[in-house]
ZALUMMAR-272091 format. One record per residue (C-alpha): residue number from 1; x negated, y, z negated. Coordinates in steps of 0.25 Angstrom, whole numbers, plus 5000, padded with zeros to 4 digits. Each point is the difference from the previous one (the first is absolute). Layout:
N
<n=NUM, x=X, y=Y, z=Z>
...
***
This chain:
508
<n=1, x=5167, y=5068, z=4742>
<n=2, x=4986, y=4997, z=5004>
<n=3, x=4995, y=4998, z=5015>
<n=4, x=5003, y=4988, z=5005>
<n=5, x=4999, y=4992, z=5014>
<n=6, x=5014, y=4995, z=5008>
<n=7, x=5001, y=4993, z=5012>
<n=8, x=5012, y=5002, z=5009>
<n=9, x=5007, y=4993, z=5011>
<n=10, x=5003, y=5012, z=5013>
<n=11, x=5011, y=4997, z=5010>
<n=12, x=4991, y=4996, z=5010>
<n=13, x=4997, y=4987, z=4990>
<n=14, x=4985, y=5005, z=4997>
<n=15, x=4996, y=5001, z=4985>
<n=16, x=4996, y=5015, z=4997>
<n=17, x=4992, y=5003, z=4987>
<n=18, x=5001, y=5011, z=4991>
<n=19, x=4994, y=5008, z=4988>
<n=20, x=5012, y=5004, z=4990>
<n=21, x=4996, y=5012, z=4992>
<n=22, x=5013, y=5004, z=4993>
<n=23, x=5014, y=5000, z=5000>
<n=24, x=5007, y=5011, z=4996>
<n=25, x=5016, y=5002, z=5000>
<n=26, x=5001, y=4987, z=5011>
<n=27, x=4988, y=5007, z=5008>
<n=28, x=4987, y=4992, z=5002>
<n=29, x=4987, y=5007, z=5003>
<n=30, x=4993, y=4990, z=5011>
<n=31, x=4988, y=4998, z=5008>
<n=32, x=5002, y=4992, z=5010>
<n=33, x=4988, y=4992, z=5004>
<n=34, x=5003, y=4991, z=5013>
<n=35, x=5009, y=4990, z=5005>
<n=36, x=4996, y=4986, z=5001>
<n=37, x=5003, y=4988, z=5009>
<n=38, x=4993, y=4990, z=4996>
<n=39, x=4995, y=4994, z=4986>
<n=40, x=4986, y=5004, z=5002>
<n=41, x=5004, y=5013, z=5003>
<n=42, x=5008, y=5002, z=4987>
<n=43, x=4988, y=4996, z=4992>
<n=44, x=4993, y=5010, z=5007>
<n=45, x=5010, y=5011, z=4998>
<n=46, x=5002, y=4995, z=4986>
<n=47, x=4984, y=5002, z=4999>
<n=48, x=5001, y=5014, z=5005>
<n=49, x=5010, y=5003, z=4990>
<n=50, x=4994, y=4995, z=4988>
<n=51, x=4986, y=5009, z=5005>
<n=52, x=5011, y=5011, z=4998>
<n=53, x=5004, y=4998, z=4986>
<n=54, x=4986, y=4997, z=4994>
<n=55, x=4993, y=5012, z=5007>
<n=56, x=4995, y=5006, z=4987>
<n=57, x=5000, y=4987, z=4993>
<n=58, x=4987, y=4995, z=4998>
<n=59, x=5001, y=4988, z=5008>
<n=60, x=5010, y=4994, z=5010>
<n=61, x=5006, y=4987, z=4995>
<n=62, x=5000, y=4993, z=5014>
<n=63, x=4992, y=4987, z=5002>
<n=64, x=4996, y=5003, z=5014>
<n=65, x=4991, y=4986, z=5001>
<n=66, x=5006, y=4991, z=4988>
<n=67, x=4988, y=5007, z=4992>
<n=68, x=4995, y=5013, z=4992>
<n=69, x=5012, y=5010, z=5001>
<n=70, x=4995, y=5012, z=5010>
<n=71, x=4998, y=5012, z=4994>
<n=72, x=5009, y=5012, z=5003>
<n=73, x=5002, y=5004, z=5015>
<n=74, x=4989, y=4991, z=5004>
<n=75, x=5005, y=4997, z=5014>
<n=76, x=5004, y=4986, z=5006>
<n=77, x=4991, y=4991, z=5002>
<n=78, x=4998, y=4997, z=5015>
<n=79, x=5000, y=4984, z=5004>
<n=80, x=4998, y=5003, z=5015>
<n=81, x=4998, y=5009, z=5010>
<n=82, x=5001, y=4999, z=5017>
<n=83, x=5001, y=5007, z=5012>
<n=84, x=5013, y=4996, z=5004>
<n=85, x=5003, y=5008, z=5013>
<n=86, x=4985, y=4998, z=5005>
<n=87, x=4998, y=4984, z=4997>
<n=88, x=5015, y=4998, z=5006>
<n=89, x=4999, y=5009, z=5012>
<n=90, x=4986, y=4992, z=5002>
<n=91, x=5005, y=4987, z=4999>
<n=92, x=5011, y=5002, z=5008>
<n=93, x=4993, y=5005, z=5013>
<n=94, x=4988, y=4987, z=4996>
<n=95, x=5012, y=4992, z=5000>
<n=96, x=5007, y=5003, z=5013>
<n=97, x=4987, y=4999, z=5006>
<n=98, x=5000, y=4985, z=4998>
<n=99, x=4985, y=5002, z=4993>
<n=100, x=5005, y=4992, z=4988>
<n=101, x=5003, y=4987, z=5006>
<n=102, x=4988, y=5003, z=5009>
<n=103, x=4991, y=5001, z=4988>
<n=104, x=5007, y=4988, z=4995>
<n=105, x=5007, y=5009, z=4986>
<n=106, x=4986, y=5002, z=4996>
<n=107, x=5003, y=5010, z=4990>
<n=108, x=4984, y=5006, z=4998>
<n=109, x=5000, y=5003, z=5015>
<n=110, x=5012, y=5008, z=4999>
<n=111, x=4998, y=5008, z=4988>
<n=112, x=4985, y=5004, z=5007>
<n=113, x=5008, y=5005, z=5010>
<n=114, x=5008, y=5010, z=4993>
<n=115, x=4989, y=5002, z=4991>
<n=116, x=4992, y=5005, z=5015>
<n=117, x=5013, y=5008, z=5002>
<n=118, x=5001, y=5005, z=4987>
<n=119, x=4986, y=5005, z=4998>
<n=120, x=4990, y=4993, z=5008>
<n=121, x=4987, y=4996, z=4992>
<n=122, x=4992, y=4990, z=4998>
<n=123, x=5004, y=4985, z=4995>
<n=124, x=4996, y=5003, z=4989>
<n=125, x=5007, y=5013, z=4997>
<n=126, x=5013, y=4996, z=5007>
<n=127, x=5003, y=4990, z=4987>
<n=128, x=5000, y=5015, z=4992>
<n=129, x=5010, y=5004, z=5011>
<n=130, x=5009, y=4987, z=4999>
<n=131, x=5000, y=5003, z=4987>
<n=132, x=5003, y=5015, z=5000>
<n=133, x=5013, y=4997, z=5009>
<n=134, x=5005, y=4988, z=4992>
<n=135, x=4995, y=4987, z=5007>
<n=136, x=4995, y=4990, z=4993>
<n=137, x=4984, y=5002, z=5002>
<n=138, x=4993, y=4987, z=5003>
<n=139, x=4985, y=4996, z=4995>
<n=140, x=4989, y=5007, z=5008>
<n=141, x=4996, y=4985, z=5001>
<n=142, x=5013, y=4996, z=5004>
<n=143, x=5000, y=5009, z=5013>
<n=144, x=4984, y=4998, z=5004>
<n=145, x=5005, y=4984, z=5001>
<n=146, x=5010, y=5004, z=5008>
<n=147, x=4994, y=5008, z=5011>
<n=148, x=4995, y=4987, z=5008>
<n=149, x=5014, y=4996, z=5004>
<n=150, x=5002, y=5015, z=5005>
<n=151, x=4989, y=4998, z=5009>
<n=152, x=5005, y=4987, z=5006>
<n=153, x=5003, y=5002, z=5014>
<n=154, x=5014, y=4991, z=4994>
<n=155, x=5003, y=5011, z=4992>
<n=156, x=4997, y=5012, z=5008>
<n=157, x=5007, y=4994, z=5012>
<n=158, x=5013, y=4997, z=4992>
<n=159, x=5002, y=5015, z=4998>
<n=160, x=4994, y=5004, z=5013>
<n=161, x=5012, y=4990, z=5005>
<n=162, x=5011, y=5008, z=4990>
<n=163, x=4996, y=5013, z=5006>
<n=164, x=5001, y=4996, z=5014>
<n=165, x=5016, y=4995, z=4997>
<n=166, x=5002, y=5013, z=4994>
<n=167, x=4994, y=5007, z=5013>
<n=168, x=5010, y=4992, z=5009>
<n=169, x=4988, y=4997, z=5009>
<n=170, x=5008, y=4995, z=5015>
<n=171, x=4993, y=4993, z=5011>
<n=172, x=4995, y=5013, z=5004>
<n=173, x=4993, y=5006, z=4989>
<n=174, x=4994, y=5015, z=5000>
<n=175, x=4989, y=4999, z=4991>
<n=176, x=4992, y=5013, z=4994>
<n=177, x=4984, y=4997, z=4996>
<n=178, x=4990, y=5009, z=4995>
<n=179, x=4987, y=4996, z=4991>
<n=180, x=4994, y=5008, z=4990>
<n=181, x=4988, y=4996, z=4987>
<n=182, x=4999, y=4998, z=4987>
<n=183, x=4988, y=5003, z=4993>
<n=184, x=4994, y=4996, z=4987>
<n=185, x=4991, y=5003, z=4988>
<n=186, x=4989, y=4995, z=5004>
<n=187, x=4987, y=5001, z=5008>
<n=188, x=4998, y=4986, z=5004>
<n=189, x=5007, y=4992, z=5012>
<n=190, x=5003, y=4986, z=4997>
<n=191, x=5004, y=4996, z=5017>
<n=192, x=5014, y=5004, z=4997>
<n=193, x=4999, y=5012, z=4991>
<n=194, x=4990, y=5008, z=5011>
<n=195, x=4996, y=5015, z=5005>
<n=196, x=5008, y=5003, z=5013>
<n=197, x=5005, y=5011, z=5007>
<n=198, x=5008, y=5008, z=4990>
<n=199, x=5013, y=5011, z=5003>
<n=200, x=4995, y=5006, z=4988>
<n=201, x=4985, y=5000, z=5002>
<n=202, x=4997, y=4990, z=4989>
<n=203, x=4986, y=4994, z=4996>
<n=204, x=5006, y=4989, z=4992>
<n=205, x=5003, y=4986, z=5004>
<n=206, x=5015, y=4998, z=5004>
<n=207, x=5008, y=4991, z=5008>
<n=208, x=5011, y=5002, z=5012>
<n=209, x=5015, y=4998, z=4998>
<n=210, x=5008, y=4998, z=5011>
<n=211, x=5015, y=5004, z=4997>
<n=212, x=5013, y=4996, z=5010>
<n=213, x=5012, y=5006, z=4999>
<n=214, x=5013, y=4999, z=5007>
<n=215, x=5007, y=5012, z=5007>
<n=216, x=5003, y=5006, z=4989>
<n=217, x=4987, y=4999, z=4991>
<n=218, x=5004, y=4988, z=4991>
<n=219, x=4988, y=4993, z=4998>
<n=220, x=5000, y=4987, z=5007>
<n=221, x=4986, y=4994, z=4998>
<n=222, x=4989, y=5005, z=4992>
<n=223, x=4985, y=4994, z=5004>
<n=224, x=4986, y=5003, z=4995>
<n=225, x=4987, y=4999, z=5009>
<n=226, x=4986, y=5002, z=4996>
<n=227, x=4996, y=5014, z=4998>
<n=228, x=4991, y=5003, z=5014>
<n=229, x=5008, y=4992, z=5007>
<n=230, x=5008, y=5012, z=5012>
<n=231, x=5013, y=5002, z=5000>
<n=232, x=5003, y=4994, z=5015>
<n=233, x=4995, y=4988, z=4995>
<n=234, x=5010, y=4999, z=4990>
<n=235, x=5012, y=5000, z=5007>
<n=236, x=5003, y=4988, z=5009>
<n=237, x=4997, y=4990, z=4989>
<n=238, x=5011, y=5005, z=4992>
<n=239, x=5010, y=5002, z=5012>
<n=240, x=4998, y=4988, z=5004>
<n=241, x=5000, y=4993, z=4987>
<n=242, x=5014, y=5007, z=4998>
<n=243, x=5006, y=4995, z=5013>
<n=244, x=4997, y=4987, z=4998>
<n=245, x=5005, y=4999, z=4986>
<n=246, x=5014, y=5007, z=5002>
<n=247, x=5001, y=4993, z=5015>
<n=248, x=5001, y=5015, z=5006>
<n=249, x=5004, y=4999, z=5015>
<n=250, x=4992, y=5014, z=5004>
<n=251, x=4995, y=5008, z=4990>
<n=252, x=4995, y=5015, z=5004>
<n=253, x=4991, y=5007, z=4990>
<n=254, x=5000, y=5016, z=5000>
<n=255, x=4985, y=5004, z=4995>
<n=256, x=4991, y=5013, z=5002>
<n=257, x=4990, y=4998, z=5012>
<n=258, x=4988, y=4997, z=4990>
<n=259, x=5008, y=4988, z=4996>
<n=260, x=4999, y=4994, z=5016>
<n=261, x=4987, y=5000, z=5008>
<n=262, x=5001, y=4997, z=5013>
<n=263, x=4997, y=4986, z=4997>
<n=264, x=5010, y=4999, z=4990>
<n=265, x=5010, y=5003, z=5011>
<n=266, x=4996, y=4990, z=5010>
<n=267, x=5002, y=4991, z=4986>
<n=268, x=5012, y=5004, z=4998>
<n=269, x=5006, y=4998, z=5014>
<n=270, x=4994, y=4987, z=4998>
<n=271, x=5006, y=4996, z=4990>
<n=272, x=5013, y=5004, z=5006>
<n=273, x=5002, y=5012, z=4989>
<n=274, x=5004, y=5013, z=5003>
<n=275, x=4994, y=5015, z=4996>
<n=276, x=5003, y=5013, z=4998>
<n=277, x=4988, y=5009, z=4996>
<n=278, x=4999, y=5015, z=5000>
<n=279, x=4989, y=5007, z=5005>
<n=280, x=4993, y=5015, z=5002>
<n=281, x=4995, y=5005, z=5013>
<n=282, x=4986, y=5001, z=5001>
<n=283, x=5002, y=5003, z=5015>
<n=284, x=5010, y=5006, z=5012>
<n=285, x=5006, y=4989, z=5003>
<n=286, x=5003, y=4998, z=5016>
<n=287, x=5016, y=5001, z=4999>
<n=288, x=5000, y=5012, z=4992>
<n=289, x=4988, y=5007, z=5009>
<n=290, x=5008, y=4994, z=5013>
<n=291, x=5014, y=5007, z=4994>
<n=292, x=4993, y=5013, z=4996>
<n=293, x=4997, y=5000, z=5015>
<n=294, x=5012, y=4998, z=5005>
<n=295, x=5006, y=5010, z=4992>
<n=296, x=4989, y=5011, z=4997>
<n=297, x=5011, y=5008, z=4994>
<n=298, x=5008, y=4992, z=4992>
<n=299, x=5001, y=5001, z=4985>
<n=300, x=4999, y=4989, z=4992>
<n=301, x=5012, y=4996, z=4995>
<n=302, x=5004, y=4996, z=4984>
<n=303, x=5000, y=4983, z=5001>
<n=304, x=4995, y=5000, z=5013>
<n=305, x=4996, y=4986, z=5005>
<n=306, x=4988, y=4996, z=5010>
<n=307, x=4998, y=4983, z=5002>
<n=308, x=4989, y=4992, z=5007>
<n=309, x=4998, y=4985, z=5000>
<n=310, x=4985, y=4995, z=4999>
<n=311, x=4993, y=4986, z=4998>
<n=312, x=4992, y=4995, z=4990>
<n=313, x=4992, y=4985, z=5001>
<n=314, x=4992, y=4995, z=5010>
<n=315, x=5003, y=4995, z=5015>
<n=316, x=5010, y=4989, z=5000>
<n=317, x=5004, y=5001, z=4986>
<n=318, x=5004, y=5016, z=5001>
<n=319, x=5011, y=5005, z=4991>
<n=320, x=5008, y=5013, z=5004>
<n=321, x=5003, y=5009, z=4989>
<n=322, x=5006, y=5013, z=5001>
<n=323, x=4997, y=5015, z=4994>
<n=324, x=5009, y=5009, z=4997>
<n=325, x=4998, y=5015, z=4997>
<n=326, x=5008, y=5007, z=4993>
<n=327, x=5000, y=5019, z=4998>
<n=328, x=5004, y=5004, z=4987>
<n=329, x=5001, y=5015, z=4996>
<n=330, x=4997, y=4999, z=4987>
<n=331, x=4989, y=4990, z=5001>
<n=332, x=4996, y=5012, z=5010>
<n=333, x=4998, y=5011, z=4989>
<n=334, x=4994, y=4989, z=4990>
<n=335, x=4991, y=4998, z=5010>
<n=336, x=4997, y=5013, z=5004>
<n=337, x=4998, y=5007, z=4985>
<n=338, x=4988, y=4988, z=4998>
<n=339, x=4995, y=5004, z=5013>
<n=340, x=5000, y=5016, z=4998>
<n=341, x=4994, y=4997, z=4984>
<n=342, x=4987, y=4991, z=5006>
<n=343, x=4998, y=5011, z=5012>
<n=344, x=5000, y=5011, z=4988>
<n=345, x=4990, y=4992, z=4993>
<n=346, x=4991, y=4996, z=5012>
<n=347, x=4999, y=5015, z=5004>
<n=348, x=4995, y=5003, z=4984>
<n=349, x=4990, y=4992, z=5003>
<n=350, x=4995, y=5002, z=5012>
<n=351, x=4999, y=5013, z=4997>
<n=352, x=4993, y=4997, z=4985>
<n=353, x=5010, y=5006, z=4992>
<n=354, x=5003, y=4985, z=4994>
<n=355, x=4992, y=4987, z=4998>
<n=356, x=4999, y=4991, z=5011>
<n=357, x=5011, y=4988, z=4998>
<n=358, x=5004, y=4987, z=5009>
<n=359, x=5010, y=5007, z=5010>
<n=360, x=5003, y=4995, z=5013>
<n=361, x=5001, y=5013, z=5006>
<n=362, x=4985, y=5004, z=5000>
<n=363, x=4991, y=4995, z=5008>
<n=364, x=4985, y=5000, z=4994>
<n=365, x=4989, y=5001, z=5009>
<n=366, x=4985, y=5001, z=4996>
<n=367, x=5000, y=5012, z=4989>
<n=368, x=5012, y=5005, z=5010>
<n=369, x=5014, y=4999, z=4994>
<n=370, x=5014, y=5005, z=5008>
<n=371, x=5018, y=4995, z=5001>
<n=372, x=5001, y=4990, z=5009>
<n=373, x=5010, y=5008, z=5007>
<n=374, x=5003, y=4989, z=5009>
<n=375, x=5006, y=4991, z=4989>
<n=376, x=5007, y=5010, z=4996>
<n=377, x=5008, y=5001, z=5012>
<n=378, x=5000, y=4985, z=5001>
<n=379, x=5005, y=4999, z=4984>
<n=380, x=5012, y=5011, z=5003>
<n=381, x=5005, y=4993, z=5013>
<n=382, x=5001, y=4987, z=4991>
<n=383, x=5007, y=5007, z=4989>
<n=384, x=5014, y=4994, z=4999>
<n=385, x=4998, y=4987, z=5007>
<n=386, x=5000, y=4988, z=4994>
<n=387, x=4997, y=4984, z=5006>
<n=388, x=5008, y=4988, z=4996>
<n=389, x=4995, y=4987, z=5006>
<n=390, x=5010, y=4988, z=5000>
<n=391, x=4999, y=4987, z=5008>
<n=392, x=5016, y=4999, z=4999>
<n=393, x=5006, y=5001, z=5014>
<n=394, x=5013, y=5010, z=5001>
<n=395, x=5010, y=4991, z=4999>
<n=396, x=4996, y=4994, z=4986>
<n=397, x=4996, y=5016, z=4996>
<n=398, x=5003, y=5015, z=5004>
<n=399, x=4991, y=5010, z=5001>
<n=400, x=5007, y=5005, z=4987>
<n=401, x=5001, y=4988, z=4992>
<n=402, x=4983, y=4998, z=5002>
<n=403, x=5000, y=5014, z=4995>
<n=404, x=5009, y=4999, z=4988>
<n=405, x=4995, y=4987, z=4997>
<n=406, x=4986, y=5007, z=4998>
<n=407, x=5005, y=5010, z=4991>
<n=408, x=5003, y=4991, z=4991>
<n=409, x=4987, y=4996, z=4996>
<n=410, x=5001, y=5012, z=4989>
<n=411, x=5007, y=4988, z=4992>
<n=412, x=4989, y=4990, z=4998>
<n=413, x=4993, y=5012, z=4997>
<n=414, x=5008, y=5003, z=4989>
<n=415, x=5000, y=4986, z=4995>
<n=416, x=4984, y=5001, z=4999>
<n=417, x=5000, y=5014, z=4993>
<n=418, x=5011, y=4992, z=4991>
<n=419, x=4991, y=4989, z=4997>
<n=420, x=4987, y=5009, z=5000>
<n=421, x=5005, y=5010, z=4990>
<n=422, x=5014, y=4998, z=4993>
<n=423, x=4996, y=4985, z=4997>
<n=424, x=4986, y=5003, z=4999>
<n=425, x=4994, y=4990, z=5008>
<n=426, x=4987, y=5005, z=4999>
<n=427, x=4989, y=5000, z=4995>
<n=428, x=5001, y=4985, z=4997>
<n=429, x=4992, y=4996, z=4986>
<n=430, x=5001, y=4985, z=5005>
<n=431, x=4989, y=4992, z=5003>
<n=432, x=5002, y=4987, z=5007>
<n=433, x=5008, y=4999, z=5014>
<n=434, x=5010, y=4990, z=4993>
<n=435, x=5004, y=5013, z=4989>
<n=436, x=4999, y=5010, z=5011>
<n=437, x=5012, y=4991, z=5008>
<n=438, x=5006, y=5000, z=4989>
<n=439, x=5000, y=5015, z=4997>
<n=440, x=5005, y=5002, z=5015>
<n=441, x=5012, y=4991, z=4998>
<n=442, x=5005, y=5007, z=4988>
<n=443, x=4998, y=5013, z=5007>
<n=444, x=5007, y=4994, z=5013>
<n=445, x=5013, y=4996, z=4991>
<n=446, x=4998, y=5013, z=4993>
<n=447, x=5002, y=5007, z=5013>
<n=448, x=5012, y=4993, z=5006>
<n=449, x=5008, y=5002, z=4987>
<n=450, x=4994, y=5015, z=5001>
<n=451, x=5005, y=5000, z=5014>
<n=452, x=5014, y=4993, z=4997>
<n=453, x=5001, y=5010, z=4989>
<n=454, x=5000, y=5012, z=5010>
<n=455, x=5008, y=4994, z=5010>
<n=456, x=5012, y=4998, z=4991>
<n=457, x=4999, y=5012, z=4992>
<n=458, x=4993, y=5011, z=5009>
<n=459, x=4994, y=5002, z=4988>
<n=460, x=4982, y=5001, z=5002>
<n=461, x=4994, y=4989, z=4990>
<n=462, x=4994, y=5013, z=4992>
<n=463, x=5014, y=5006, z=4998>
<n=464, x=5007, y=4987, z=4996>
<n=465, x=4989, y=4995, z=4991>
<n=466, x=4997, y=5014, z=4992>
<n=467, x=5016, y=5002, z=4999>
<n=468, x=5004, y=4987, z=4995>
<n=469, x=4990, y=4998, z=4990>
<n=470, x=5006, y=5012, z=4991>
<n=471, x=5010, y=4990, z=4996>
<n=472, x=4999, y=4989, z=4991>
<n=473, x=5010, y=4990, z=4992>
<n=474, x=4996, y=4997, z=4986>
<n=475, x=5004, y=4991, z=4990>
<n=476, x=5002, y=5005, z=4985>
<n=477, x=5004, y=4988, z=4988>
<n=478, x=5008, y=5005, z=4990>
<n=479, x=5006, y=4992, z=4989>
<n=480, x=4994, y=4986, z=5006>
<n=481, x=5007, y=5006, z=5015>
<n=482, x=4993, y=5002, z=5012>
<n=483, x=5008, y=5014, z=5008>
<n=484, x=4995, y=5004, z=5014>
<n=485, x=4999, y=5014, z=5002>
<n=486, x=4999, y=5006, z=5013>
<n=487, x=4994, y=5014, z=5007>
<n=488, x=5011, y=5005, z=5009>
<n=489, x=4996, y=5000, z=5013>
<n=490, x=5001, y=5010, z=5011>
<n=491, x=5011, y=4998, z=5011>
<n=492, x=4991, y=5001, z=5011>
<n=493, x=4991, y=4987, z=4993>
<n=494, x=5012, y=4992, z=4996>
<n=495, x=5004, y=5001, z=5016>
<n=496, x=4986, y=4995, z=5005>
<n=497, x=5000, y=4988, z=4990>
<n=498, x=5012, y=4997, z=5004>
<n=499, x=4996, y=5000, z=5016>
<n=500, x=4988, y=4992, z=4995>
<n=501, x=5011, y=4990, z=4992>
<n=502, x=5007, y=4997, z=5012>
<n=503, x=4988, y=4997, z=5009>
<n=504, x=4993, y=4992, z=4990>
<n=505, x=5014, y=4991, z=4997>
<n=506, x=5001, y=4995, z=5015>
<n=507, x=4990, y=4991, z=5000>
<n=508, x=5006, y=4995, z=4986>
***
């Protein structure tokens, strides 16, 4: 008998399909292809099978489309294909962010988000990326009418609103801020776009972003100043603007001492807001110079703690504040290897054996050059200490929680390095101030769903993005069905999307 097809019913009720070679004295010679459990599956199978039998047949007698038969082992043809596991896991942490009714279902603003997490790239470019991982690209025209609404102050303050509930801001918010740029390709300023002090030594136009966070480094609040406008300027506007929008009894912002001039303190207090800032010792200060005194002998001991109270404001409306130094061992040996590497080179200098470089260490004098040896010994009596200035009285915060608090600043940080260099926010091509608003809000939402991501999962944005976008599920028609077929996913992945399902199915 000649080869033939035959479909099968298992004990488990799926329907297996088989190739029967021969049958010889009641013995079947069978290739068993696959087991099926749904109609479109069969076809599929059948499909398979009937590629089988007409391998050396000129062609294969399958109408694949309802048109020319395909020639032989030509392969499916492929109706779709989609990250599955990506786009899911991403929906699911947008979703239990709340950013979906915030942005009012707009379905261009979500999918420029996940194309800024998938790949970030121009608008342009991001419609390739939509289209890569299987979402329904929309007109470059399409997106450039929508930007104006992302600029809106509506708009941006819905999902500024959204990430605040997720924080679970209290009546007594700790807040992180920290600013940073954002240049562009260009040489001309425009009175927003302008040349400022840059971190990274810049010439070209820019413009300042001022990025809150809570504790924890979810973004908050993401504002943009003009380029040359410094950085304590930016602050109290936005602190301020956030405490009056979310009715915040006391809000206490934890920011480096650039961050808060003198002036800016008194502003604070003012405003009845509290501050944490950090600060280097430029100078002995008279607690730790009295305590060395009194105890000539001592050593210093791993966590050791030294307070003063001081004043700021002028008479009548003086402020108390107070100072709290802290020892560290380590900070110690940091501080120390830095000083013994400058000394090193400030001695190669002075004595002509290296060029002549800014170093605080050498002191120049007409054509005369030698190591501040004074500094020195300043420098190395320092090393160690560090300053945290806080107008928060005792009751309200320890000594330990002003220091801890501090350390967390390392998480609006991360947030920026986020935003700067796995979303790409720089450089920005935009021209007009209303595009560049609504870069930054696509940027903004990008990074609390990057945030949510990691917070879920433990998962970096890097690892999850590069590890679910291996898989993919794709759709074959065969014999006027559509089958989905599937890449198995890892254990470990299957895990995090499920986190991520949970969290994003509360809010639902």
């Amino acid at each position: 008998m000649s080869p033939h097809i035959r479909v099968v019913t298992t004990a488990s009720g799926a329907r297996a399909v088989q190739i029967v070679y021969s049958r010889k004295g009641g013995k079947r010679d069978l290739e068993h292809i696959g087991s099926a459990h749904t109609d479109a599956e069969l076809e599929l199978l059948k499909a398979t099978a009937q590629q089988r039998l007409t391998a050396d047949q000129p062609e294969l007698d399958l109408d694949l489309d309802g048109g020319d038969p395909a020639p032989k082992n030509a392969p499916l043809p492929i109706s779709s294909t989609r990250m599955g596991p990506l786009l899911d896991g991403l929906d699911h942490a947008y979703q239990a962010l709340g950013l979906d009714a915030a942005a009012d279902h707009d379905e261009i603003f979500r999918k420029l988000v996940f194309a800024r997490l998938i790949e970030p790239t121009s608008k342009l470019d991001s419609l390739r990326v939509m289209s890569e991982v299987g979402l329904d690209a929309p007109s470059y025209r399409t997106v450039t009418r929508a930007l104006p609404t992302y600029a809106t102050e509506k708009f941006r303050g819905a999902l500024s609103r959204a990430c605040a509930a997720r924080a679970g801001l209290g009546p007594n918010a700790l807040v992180l801020f920290d600013v940073s740029t954002l240049y562009f390709e260009t040489q001309e300023g425009d009175g927003f776009r302008e040349p400022g002090f840059s971190k990274e030594r810049r010439l070209e136009p820019q413009i300042t972003i001022g990025l809150l966070t809570n504790a924890a480094g979810f973004p908050l609040q993401l504002d943009a100043f003009e380029g040359n406008t410094a950085e304590t300027k930016t602050m109290l506007p936005v602190i301020n603007a956030f405490r009056r929008q979310y009715e915040l009894e006391h809000v206490t912002v934890v920011a480096d001492a650039g961050m808060l001039s003198r002036q800016n303190r008194v502003d604070l207090d003012t405003a009845g807001l509290g501050y944490i800032i950090g600060q280097r010792l430029a100078d002995m200060p008279w607690v730790l110079e009295q305590w060395r005194k009194d105890h000539p002998d001592a050593p210093l001991e791993e966590g050791m703690v030294l307070t003063e109270r001081t004043y700021t404001g002028t008479a009548g409306a003086r402020r108390q504040h107070r100072i709290i130094y802290q020892y560290r061992a380590a900070r110690a040996r940091r501080t120390l290897r830095g000083i013994d590497a400058q000394i090193a080179k400030a001695e190669r200098a002075v004595a002509g054996r290296a060029q002549l470089k800014r170093n605080r260490f050498i002191t120049v004098t007409d054509e005369s050059r030698a190591v501040n040896r004074e500094l020195e010994a300043k420098a190395r009596s320092l090393a160690g200490w560090k300053a945290y200035i806080t107008n928060l009285d005792e009751q309200t915060a320890s000594n330990q929680f002003v220091i801890d608090a501090y350390h967390q600043l390392w998480h609006v940080e991360k947030s920026f390095r986020m935003s700067k260099h796995d979303l790409a926010a720089r450089p920005i091509f935009h021209r007009l101030k209303e595009s560049i608003d609504a870069h930054l809000t696509v940027v903004f939402a990008a990074l609390a769903v990057a945030r949510q991501i990691e917070a879920v999962t433990g998962w970096s944005l890097k690892k999850f993005i590069t590890t679910a976008r291996r898989y993919r599920e794709v759709e074959i028609t065969v014999g006027g069905h559509t089958v989905t077929a599937a890449d198995p996913i890892p254990d470990d992945l299957a895990q995090a999307l499920e986190v991520l399902k949970q969290e994003g199915t509360k809010l639902t």
